[in-house]
ZALO-101134 format. One record per atom (N, C-alpha, C): x, y, z; residue in one letter. Coordinates in pm, whole numbers, plus 32768, in hexadecimal, padded with zeros to 4 digits. Each point is the difference from the previous one (the first is absolute). Example, Ala and Ser with C-alpha at 12.3 -4.5 7.8 and 13.67 -1.06 7.14 Angstrom:
# ZALO-101134
85277DC7830Ca
7FA780778000a
805A80788000a
7FDD80697FB8s
805280778006s
7FB3806D8049s
//
This chain:
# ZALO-101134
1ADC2F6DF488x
7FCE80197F7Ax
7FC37F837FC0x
80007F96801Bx
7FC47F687FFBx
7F4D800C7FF1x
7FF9806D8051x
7F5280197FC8x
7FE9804A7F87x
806D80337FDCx
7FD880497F71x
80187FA47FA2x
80447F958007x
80237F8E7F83x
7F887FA68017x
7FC88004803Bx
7F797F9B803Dx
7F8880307FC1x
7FDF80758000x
7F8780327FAEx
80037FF57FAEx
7F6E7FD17FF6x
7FDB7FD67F47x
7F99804B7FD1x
7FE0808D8053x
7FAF806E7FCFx
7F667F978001x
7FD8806E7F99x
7F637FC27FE5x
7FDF7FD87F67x
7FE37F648010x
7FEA7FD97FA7x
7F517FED7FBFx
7FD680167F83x
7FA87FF08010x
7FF47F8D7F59x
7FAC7F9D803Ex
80207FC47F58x
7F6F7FA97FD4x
7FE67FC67F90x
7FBE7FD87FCDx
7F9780617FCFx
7F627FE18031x
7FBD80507FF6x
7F96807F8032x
807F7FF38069x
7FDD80438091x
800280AE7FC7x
7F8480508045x
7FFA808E7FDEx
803A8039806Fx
803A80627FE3x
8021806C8091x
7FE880B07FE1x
7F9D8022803Cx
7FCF8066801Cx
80258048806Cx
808B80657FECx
8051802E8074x
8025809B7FC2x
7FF280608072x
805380817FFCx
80758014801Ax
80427FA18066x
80B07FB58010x
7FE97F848034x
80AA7FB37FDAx
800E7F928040x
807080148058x
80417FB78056x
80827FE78042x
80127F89804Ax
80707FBB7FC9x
803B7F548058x
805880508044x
802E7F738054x
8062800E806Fx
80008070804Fx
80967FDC807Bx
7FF9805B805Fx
804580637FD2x
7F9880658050x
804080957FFBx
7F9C80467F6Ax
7FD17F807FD3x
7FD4803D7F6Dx
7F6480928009x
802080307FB1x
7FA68098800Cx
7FB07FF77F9Ax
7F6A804C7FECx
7FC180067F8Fx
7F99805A8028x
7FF380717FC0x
7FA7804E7FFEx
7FC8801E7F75x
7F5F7FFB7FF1x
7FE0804B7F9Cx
7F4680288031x
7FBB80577F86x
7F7C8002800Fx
7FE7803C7F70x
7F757FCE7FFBx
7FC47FFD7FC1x
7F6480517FDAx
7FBC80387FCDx
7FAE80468016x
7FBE7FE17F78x
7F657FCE801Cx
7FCD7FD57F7Cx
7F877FB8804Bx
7FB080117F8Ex
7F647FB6801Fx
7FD77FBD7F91x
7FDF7F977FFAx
7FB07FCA7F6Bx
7F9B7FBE803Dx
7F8B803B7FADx
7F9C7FE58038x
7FB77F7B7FA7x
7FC57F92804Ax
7FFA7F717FC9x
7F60801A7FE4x
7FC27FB87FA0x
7F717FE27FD5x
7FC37FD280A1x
7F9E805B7FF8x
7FCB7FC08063x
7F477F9F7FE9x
80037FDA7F72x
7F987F6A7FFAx
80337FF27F99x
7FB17F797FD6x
80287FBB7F85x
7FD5803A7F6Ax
7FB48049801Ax
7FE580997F75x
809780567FD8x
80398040806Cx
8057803F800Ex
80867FA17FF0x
80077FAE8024x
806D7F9A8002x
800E7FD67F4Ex
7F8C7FCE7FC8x
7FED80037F5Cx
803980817FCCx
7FCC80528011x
802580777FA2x
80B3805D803Bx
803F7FB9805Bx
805280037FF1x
80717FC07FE7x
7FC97F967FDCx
80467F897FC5x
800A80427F47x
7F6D800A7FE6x
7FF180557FB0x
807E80627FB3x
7FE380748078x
805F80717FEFx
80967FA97FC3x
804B7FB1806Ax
80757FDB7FDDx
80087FB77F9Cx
7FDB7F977FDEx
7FDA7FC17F54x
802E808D7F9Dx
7F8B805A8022x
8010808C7F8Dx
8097805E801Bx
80387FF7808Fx
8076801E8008x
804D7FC87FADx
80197F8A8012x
80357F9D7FA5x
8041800C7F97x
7F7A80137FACx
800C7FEC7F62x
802680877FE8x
800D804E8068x
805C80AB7FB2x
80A87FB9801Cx
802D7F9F8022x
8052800A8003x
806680638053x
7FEB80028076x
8046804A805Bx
807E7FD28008x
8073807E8011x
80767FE77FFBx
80427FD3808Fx
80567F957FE5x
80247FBB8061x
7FA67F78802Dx
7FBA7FBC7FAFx
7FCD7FA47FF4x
80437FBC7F81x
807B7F79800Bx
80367FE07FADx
7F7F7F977F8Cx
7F8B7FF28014x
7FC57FD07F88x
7F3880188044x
7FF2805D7FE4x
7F8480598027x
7F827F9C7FBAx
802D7FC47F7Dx
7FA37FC07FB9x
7FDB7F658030x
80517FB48031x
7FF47F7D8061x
7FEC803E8085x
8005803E804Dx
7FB0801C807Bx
7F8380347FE7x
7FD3808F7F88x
7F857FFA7FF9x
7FA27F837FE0x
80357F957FD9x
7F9C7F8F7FD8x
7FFD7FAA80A4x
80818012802Bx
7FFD7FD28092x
7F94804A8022x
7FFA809C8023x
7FB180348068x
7F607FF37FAEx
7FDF7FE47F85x
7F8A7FBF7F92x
7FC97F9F8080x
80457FB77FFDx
7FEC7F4A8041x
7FA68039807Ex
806280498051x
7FBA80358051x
7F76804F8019x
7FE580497FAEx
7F7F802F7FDDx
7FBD7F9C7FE2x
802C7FA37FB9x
7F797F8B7FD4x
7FE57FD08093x
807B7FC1805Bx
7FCE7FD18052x
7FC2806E806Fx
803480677FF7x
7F9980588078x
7F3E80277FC6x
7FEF7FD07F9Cx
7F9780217FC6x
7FBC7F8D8003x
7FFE7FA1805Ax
7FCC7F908031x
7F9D8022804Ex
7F8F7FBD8013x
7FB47FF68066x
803B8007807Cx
80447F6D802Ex
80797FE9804Fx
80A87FF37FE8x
804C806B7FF4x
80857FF97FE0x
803F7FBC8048x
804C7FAE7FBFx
80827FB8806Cx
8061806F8034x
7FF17FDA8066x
809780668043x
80757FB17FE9x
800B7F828006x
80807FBC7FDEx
803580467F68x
7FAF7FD27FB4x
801980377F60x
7FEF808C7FF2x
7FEF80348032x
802280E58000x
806480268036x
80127F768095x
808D80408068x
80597FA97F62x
7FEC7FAB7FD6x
809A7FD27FBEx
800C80507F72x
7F96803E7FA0x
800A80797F8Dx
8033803A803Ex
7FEF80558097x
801B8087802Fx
80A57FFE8042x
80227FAA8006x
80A67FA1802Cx
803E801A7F76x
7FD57FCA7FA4x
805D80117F8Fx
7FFF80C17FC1x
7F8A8023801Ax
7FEE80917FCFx
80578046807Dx
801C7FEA8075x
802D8039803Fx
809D7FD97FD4x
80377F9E7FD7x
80867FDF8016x
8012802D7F4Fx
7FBF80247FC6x
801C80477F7Bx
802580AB7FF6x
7F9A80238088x
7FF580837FDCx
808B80577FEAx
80567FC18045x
808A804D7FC4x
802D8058803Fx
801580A07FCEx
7FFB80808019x
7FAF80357FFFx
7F8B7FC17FFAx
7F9180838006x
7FAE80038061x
801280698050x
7F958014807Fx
7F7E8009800Dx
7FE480077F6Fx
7F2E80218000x
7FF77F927FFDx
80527FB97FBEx
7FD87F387FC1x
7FE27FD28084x
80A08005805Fx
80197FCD805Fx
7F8E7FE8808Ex
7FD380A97FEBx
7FB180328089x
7F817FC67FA9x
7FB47FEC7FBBx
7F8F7FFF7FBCx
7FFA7F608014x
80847FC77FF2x
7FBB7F388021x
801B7FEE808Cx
804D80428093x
7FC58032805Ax
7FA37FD78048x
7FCC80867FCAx
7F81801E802Cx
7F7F7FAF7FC2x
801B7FC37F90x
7F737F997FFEx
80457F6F8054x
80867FCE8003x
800B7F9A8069x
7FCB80248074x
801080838033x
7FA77FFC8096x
7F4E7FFB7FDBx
7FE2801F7F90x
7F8C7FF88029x
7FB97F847FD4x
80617FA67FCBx
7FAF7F637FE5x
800E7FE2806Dx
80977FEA805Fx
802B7FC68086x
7F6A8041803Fx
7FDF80A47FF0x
7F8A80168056x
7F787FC07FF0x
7FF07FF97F75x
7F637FF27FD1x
7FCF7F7B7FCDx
80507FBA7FECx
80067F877FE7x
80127FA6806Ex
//
């Protein structure tokens, strides 16, 4: 039983994301899950704006389960200014879209909606 006092499971810390349907440490450990879902990402930098857009206007309705809707909409603001660049930084959209993601809370439209424009700066940018 010396291996069960030994596991230290899974840690995950700082500012590390994890995007998982299950986890499982140690031996013998089990994990099943699935998932079923599509979000579909901007595919140019037109589309990538106006859904930066969209979420800004999510925002400011104040969706429930977003503990302060009014400092992330000015977060996801920032973002629109900078996607409405000639040339957008991806450094400065991936780090707005880090904090809008680690705000979103409980809410799954918030959640899936900053997402899906991180894949499509990682893509288009």
């Amino acid at each position: 039983m010396a291996a069960e006092r030994d596991n230290q499971g899974i840690w995950i810390e700082d500012s590390a994301t994890v995007i998982a349907g299950a986890m499982a440490a140690g031996p013998g450990a089990m994990a099943q899950g699935s998932a079923q879902y599509a979000i579909s990402a901007p595919a140019d930098l037109e589309s990538l704006r106006s859904a930066i857009g969209a979420l800004v206007q999510q925002l400011r309705a104040a969706p429930e389960g977003v503990a302060d809707a009014a400092a992330l909409a000015d977060v996801a603001a920032s973002a629109a200014h900078e996607a409405a660049k000639s040339r957008p930084d991806k450094r400065i959209l991936g780090g707005l879209l880090q904090v809008l993601s680690a705000g979103a809370g409980n809410a799954a439209a918030i959640a899936d909606a900053v997402v899906s424009i991180q894949h499509a700066v990682r893509v288009l940018l």
